[in-house]
N, C-alpha and C positions, 0 to 999 in steps of 0.2 A: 504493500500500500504506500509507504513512504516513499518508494524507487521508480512508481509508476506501475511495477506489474500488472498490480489491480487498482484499475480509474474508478473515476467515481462511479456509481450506480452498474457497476459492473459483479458478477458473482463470483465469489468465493470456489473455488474446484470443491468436491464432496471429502466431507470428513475422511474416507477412506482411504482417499487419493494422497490429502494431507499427511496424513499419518505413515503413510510410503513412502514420503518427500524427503520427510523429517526424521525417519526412523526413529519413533515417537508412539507410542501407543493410545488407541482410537480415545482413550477416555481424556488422556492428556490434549488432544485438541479439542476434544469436547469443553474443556477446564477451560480452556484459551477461547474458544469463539462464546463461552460464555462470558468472561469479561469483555470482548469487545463489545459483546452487545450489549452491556451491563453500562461500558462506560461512552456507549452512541458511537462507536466507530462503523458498525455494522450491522444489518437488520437481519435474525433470522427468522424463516417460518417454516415451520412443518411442512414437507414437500415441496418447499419453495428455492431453499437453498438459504444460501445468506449472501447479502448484498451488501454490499458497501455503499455508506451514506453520509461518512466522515472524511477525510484526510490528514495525515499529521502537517504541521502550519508550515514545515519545511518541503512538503512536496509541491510542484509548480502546478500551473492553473491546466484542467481535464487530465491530472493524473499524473501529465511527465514531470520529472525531476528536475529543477535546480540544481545548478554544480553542487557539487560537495563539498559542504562545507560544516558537517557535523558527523560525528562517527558513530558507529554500532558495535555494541558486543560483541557479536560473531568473528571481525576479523583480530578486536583487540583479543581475544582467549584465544583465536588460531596462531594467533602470533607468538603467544605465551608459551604454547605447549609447541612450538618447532622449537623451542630451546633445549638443548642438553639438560639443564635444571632448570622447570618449571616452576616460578616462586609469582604467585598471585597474594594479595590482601585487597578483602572484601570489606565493606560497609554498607549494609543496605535493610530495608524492613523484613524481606521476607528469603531470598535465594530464589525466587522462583527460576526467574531468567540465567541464573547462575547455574541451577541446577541442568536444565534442560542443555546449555553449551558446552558441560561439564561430560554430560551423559554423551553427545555428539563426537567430543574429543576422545572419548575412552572406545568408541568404536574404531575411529580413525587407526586409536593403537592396537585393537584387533585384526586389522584389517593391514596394518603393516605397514601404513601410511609413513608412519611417525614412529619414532624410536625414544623415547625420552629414557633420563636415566634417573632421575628422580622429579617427584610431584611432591610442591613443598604448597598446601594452601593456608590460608587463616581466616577467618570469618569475625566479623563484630556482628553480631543482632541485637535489637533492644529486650532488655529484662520482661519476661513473663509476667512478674508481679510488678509492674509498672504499668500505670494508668496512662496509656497510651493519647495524643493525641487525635489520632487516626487510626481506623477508622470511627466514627460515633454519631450516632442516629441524631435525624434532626429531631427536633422536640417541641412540643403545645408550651405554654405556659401549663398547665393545668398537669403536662406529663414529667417536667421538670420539679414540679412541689410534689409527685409523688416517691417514695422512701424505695431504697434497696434498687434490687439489681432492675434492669430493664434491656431494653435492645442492642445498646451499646455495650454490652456485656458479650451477648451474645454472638455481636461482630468482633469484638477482639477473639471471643474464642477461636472462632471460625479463623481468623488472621493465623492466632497461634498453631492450631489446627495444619493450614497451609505451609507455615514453616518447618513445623517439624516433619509433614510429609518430604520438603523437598531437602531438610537437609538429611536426612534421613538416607535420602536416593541417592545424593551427589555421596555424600559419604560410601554408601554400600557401590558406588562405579567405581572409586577410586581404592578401595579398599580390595577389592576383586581384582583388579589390574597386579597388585601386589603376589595375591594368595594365587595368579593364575603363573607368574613367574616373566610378568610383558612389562614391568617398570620395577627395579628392585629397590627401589626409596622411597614409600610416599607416606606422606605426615599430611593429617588433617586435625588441624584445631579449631574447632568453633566456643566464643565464648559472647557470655552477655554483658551488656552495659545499660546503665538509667538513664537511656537517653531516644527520646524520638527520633530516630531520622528527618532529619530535613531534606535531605539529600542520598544519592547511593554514588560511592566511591570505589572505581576500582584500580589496584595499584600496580604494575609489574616494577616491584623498587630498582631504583637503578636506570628503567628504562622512557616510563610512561604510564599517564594515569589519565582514565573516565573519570569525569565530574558531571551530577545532572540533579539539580533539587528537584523533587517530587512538588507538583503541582496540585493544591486542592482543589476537588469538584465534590459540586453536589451530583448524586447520583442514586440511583436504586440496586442494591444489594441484593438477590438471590440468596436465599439461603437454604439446605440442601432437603430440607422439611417444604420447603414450596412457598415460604415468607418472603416479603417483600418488603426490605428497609429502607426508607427516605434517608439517608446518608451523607457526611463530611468524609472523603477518602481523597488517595491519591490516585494518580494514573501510575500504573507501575511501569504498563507496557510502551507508556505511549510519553516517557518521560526524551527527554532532549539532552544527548550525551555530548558533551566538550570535551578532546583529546590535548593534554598539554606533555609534549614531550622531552626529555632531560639533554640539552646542552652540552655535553663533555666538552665543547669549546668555551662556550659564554655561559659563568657562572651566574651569569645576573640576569639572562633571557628571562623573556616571563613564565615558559617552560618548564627551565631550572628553577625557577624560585617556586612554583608550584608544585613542583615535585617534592622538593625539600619539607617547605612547610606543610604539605599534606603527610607525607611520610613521616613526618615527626607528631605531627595532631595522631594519627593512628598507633606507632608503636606507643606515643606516653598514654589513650587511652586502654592501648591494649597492657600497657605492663601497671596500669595505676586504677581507672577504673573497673575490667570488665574481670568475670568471674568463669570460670570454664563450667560449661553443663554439667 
């Protein structure tokens, strides 16, 4: 959608096809084309297909693309993992999209693409028993003066819910790559911190880092009982990544300076606030 693939009012190929594409199983795009249509990028309907009805602001007018001038995931963790040692640090609310490029790269190395010799990753996520910003039901007067838990409760579960399925998964890829004898080093740490994301951060120290604040919308939440929550959330999918990359010539590029101080906001949260699961 951002590249122009799929223009506006143009349909979606079938879940099934998807899930071929992506080497991704059917329920996980089901997962994905329910938030789009969640957060308006695309309309589905029973036998209809799903249509696109959004654009992200960086694609050009009926679909085609604008130069490049912002980056994606996909090539920043392809580039991570053609290294001899793979060293990522993560920042983000939930892993989803982590997980998914993660599970993509660990085929790669089945497949013989790629040889790495060790996988070094670390995660920050926000604390479990912290009162999340986002996501949290919009609310009456009348439903804010009532006591105890209510909808917003039941959307951070569902958050929490979502994270630990995907770290869960990225874990059990990387983990597997190890016990199968196709990477003989890999180290996953995941630890929590009290702190909302504002942002998702991703680092290859040394070389290059994603920056993208998460955006709040209002929107309506699906929940997996058939509810439907009026909501404060982010766009996970649809957030806008800046690539700043490090310098070895000019220590004071804006590049190098970003790298630095983001690499140090990270290790001093990670050696001072956050706690290991």
């Amino acid at each position: 959608m951002a590249d122009g693939t799929y223009a506006m009012d143009s349909l979606l190929p079938p879940q099934r096809d998807l899930a071929e594409e992506f080497m991704v199983s059917r329920d996980t795009v089901q997962r994905v084309c329910r938030e789009l249509n969640s957060e308006g990028w695309i309309m589905s309907r029973r036998g209809s297909g799903s249509r696109v009805v959004k654009l992200p602001n960086h694609a050009g007018p009926w679909g085609l693309p604008r130069p490049q001038v912002r980056a994606a995931l996909g090539p920043f963790i392809t580039r991570a993992f053609a290294q001899p040692v793979v060293q990522l640090d993560v920042f983000n609310l939930t892993s989803e999209s982590l997980d998914a490029h993660i599970r993509f790269q660990a085929e790669r190395i089945r497949l013989g693409e790629i040889q790495p010799e060790c996988i070094e990753l670390r995660v920050l996520l926000p604390s479990e028993s912290l009162a999340l910003a986002y996501p949290r039901a919009k609310k009456t007067a009348e439903e804010r003066a009532q006591p105890g838990p209510g909808q917003s409760d039941r959307l951070q579960d569902r958050l929490h819910d979502i994270t630990r399925r995907h770290t869960t998964s990225l874990r059990a890829a990387l983990r597997d790559l190890q016990v199968e004898g196709l990477v003989p080093r890999v180290s996953v740490e995941i630890r929590r911190i009290p702190l909302t994301p504002a942002f998702k951060l991703y680092l290859r120290p040394g070389a290059e880092a994603l920056f993208g604040p998460y955006e709040v919308v209002e929107r309506r939440i699906l929940l997996d009982d058939g509810t439907e929550i009026e909501a404060y959330d982010v766009l996970g999918l649809g957030s806008t990544l800046t690539r700043f990359a490090d310098d070895e010539g000019d220590p004071d590029s804006t590049g190098s300076v970003f790298m630095e101080s983001m690499q140090a906001w990270f290790d001093s949260c990670w050696q001072r606030l956050a706690q290991a699961e």
